[in-house]
Residue, then its C-alpha position, 0 to 999 in steps of 0.5 A: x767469187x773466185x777468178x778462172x785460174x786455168x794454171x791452178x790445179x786447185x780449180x776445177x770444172x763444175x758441171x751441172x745437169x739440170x731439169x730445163x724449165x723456166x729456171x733452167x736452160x740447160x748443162x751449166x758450167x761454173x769454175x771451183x776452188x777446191x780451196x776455198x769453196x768459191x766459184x765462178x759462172x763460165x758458160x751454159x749449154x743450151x737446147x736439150x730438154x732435161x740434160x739430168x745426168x751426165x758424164x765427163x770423157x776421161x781425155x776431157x775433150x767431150x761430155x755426153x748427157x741423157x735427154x730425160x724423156x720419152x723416147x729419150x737420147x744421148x746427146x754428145x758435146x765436144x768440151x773445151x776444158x781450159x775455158x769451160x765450153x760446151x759444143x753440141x755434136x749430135x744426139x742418138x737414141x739411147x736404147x728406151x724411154x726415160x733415160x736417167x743415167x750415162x757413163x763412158x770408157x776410158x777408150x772413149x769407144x762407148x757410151x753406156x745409157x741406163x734407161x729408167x722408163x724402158x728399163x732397158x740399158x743401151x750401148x752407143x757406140x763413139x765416132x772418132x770425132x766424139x760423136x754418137x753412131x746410130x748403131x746401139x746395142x738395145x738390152x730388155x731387162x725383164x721381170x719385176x718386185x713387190x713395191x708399187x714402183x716396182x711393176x716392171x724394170x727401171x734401171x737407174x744406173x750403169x756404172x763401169x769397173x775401174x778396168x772398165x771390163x765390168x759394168x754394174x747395173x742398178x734395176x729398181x724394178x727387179x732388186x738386182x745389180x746386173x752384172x755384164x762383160x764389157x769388151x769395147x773391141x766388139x760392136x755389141x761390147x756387152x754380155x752377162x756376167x757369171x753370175x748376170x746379177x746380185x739379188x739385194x733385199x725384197x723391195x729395197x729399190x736399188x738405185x745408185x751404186x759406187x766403188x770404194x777407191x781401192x777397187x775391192x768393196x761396193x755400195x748400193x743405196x736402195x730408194x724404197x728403204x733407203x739402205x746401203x748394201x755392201x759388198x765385197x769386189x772380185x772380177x765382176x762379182x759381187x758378194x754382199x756381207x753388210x745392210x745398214x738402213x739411213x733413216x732415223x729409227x723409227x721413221x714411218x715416211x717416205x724415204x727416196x734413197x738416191x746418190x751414194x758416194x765414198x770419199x777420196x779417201x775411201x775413209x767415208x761414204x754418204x747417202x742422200x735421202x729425199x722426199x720428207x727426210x732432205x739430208x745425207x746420212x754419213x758413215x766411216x769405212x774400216x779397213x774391210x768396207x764395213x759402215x758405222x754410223x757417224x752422223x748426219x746432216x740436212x741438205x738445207x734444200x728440198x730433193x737433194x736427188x745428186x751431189x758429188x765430193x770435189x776431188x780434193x776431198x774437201x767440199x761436199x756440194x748437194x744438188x737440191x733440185x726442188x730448192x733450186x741451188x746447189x749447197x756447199x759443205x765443208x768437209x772435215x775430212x778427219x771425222x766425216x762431218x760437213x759444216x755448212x760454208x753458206x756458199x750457194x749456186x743458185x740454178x734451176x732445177x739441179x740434178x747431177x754435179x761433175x768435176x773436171x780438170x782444166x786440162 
């Protein structure tokens, strides 16, 4: 396995968030080439219970993760990039029960907590050391949808613009990406978006949501159906013009859309799927955001709930999370196909992957 070269800008951080049971203890950090697909243990983070998804600040020098569970809280670490080390600071409430998804601004002024459980969204505020304040901003989503998981509010993610004034807010439980104000100058930094939200098909579930590179086109996966939605971007407002479903035609099972993610390049978008299906569908991205089908390939492992493109663009890694590994793929970054290296990390329970520079 590869070295930790801290000079070579080729090599990157791996964090993984996991589920802890008796095959995990925590948020594990591994170095990885992007060149060679090879990687390298350097530390594990220990003693918060279901650390499943996590953020990286932008300055490198702290990471926050959920604390999966009822009563649910954000935990806080300072981070030592260059060596991979992880320092638990402190932990406060994330705004509701079963929190399943983090984000931070570039500021480092707040961290944003998507609350599947309570279906509530929280924003806790940062110290200056990196630190969580108590003092949060709580918001009740309300209202729910027509399929069984669809009761009441879920909300599975809170993900920022890339001028951090937007935040977009998946809610499985209501069919809507909510739409909020982002003003870090303020104690309560969030307030409905004109419009508050963008209604997606009855049902769908919608889960997970990205932004192509260029900043005008966003997707969606939907967990129920396994559709991606997409959208044209304009200042916090999203206007849909393209469905397509991920299944194979025909397909009468369970789906589980879960992770969505454009390349780099902003040439190709992935979708993964879970339950009986266990694969990424793969789709080329035209000048306009539209989807055609290019393929799609198996996860070689049960549950892919994550998985992330390294920076370079020239791996893909699925997080299987009831297999207990994580999967490394070659991308071909000229058709979109991935190609199995044969290079596993093995980890228990794997849920969510971040790469970070070294400094």
């Amino acid at each position: 396995m590869a070295q930790a070269q801290t000079s070579n800008s080729k090599v990157y951080n791996l964090l993984v968030g996991t589920y802890t049971s008796e095959k995990s203890e925590g948020i594990y950090v591994y170095s990885f080439n992007t060149e060679t697909g090879e990687f390298t243990s350097k530390s594990v983070a220990t003693g918060i219970k279901n650390p499943s998804f996590l953020v990286v600040a932008k300055d490198l020098k702290h990471v926050y993760s959920v604390s999966e569970g009822s009563g649910g809280s954000i935990s806080a670490f300072s981070f030592d990039a260059a060596a991979g080390k992880l320092n638990f600071l402190n932990s406060a409430p994330s705004g509701g029960n079963g929190p399943c998804y983090v984000s931070v601004d570039d500021q480092k002024k707040f961290v944003f907590a998507g609350n599947y459980g309570g279906g509530s969204l929280g924003a806790i505020p940062i110290n200056a050391d990196g630190s969580l304040s108590q003092d949060i901003q709580s918001i009740q989503h309300e209202g729910k949808s027509v399929k069984p998981n669809q009761d009441k509010p879920h909300v599975h993610a809170a993900v920022l613009s890339k001028d951090n004034k937007f935040l977009f807010v998946p809610d499985l439980g209501t069919d809507k990406v909510n739409i909020y104000n982002v003003d870090v100058t303020k104690s309560k930094p969030l307030s409905p978006g004109t419009p508050a939200f963008a209604s997606i098909a009855v049902g769908g579930g919608p889960r997970h949501f990205d932004f192509h590179p260029n900043g005008k086109f966003a997707y969606v996966i939907h967990e129920n159906t396994g559709e991606v939605t997409v959208f044209d971007y304009t200042k916090g407002q999203l206007k849909e013009k393209q469905r397509v479903s991920m299944p194979v035609a025909g397909y009468t099972g369970n789906i589980h859309g879960a992770d969505i993610h454009v390349s780099p390049d902003g040439k190709f978008l992935y979708g993964s799927m879970r339950a009986e299906i266990n694969e990424l569908g793969i789709y080329s991205i035209d000048k306009k955001g539209m989807l055609t089908f290019v393929g799609r390939q198996s996860t070689l492992g049960k549950i892919p709930r994550n998985f992330a493109i390294d920076p370079t663009g020239n791996f893909l890694l699925a997080a299987n999370q009831n297999s207990d590994e994580v999967v490394i793929f070659k991308r071909d970054k000229k058709t979109g196909l991935l190609t199995d290296t044969g290079k596993r990390i093995s980890v228990g329970k794997p849920v969510c992957l971040k790469f970070a520079p070294l400094n």
